[in-house]
N, C-alpha and C positions, 0 to 999 in steps of 0.2 A: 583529517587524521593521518597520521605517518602511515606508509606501509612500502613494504619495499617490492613488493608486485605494483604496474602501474596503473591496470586496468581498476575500475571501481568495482563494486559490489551491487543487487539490484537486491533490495527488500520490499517484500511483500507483505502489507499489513491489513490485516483483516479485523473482523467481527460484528456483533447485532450493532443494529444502529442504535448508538442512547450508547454506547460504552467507552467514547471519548475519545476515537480514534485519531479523528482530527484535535483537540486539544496537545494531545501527545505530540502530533507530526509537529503541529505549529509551535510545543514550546524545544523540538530538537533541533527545528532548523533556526531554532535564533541562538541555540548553545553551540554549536559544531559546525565546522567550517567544511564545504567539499561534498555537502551532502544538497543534493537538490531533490525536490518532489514533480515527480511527474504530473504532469496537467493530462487528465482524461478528456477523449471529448464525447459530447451527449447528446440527444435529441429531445432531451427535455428543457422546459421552461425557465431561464433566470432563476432563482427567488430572491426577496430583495438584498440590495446590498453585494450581491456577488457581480464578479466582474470577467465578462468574456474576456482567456487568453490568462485568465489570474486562476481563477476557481474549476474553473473547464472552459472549454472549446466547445460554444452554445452552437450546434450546426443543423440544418432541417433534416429529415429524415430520408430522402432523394440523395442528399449531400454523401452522409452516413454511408448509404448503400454502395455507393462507387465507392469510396474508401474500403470496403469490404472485399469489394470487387478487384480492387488494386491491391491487396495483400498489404494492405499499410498499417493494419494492427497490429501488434505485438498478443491483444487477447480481445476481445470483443462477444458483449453479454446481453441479454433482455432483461429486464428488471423492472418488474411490476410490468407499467407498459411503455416503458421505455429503454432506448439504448445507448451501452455507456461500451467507449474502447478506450485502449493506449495506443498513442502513435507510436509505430516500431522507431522508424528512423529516429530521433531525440533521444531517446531512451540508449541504445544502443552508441548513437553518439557519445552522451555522455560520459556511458560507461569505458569506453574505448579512453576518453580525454581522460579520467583518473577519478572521476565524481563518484560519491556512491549517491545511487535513485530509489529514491523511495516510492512503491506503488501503494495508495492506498482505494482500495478495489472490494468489492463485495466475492464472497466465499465463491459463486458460480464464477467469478473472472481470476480468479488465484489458480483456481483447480486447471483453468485451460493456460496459466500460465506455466505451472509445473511441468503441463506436457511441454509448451514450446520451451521451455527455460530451465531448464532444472537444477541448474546451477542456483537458482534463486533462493535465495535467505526469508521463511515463512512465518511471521509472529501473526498471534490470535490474540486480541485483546478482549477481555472477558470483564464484565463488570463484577461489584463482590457481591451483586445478588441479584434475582430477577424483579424484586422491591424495588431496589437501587433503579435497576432500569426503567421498569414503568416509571419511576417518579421523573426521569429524567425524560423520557421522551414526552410524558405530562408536562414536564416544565415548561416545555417549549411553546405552549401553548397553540398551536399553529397546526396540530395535526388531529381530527375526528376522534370521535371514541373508536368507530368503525378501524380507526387507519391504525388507532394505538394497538388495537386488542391482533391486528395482524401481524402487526410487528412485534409484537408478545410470541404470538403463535411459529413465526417465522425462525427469530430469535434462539426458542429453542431446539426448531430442527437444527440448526446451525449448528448448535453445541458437538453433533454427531460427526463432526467434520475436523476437529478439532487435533483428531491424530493424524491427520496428512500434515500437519503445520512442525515444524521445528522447536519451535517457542511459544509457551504461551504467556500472559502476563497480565495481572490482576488489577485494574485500574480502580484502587479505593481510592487512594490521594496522587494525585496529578504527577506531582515531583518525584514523587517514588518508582511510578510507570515508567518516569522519565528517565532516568536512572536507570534501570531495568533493560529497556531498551537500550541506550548506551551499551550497555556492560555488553553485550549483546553483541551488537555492532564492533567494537574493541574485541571480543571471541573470535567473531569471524576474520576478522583481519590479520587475527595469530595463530589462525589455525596450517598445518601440516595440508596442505591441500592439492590438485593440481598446477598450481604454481610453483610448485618446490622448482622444477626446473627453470625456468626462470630465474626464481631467487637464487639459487648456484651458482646461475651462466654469472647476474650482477654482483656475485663476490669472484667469481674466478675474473672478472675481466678487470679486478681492481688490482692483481697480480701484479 
């Protein structure tokens, strides 16, 4: 996307699991050019079809700890019983080279990114019902009754979390989210913001 600031932009995209988050991410980076998604890395297991270095950074838990250790997260969280971070350095890369990054992170790893980042741009993807959700995380067939009914439970403490976020956005039909988000993205990038200077300097230097 155009912008006449050159740095990029970091969005942070949240919500329950089951409400499409990843469809959304995966049909914006095939629309819009300049936008990359950050690869988190985790201490948990594969599942099939995912690919280390594509889907995350599959590393042992020993591994994990020294990364911690070396301040090389940007935010790093436990979840359920495992743990998921973003490498600082990439991210920040990125952003410096003009890309905007998408994080897409569970609510406990958003809230530590606000503290480190606060510049960051915060979208809540919400399904259009807690029906909707059980049926989809049912869909999947792959997760216990045990695993669904907590991430039911989960789901909607989540909801509570909802006004630390910027934007929220309704995921009934795909396209429309998709859209949503966009518009979204195209706001922040015309917003009146700490860049104005910047933007100044690069019309007074066309003088």
């Amino acid at each position: 996307m155009e912008d006449i600031s050159s740095k990029g932009k970091l969005f942070v995209i949240s919500g329950p699991s089951g409400a499409g988050k990843g469809t959304i991410i995966k049909e914006l980076l095939s629309q819009i050019e300049d936008v990359k998604l950050s690869v988190s890395a985790t201490t948990r297991n594969p599942r099939p079809g995912e690919i280390d270095g594509v889907n995350y950074y599959f590393v042992e838990l020993g591994e994990f700890q020294k990364m911690i250790e070396a301040e090389e997260f940007l935010e790093y969280a436990r979840v359920y019983e495992n743990f998921y971070g973003t490498p600082k350095e990439k991210v920040l890369r990125q952003l410096d080279e003009g890309y905007d990054v998408i994080l897409e992170i569970d609510i406990q790893g958003a809230m530590n990114v606000k503290k480190a980042f606060p510049k960051a741009v915060f979208i809540f993807i919400l399904p259009p019902s807690m029906t909707e959700l059980r049926r989809r995380i049912t869909g999947r067939g792959s997760e216990t009754k045990e695993v669904i009914d907590l991430r039911m439970s989960k789901a909607l403490g989540e909801l509570s979390y909802m006004a630390q976020y910027d934007y929220c956005v309704v995921n009934g039909e795909v396209q429309e989210a998709v859209n949503r988000v966009k518009s979204i993205i195209v706001a922040e990038h015309s917003k009146v913001s700490s860049d104005i200077e910047a933007i100044l300097n690069s019309f007074e230097n066309e003088k």
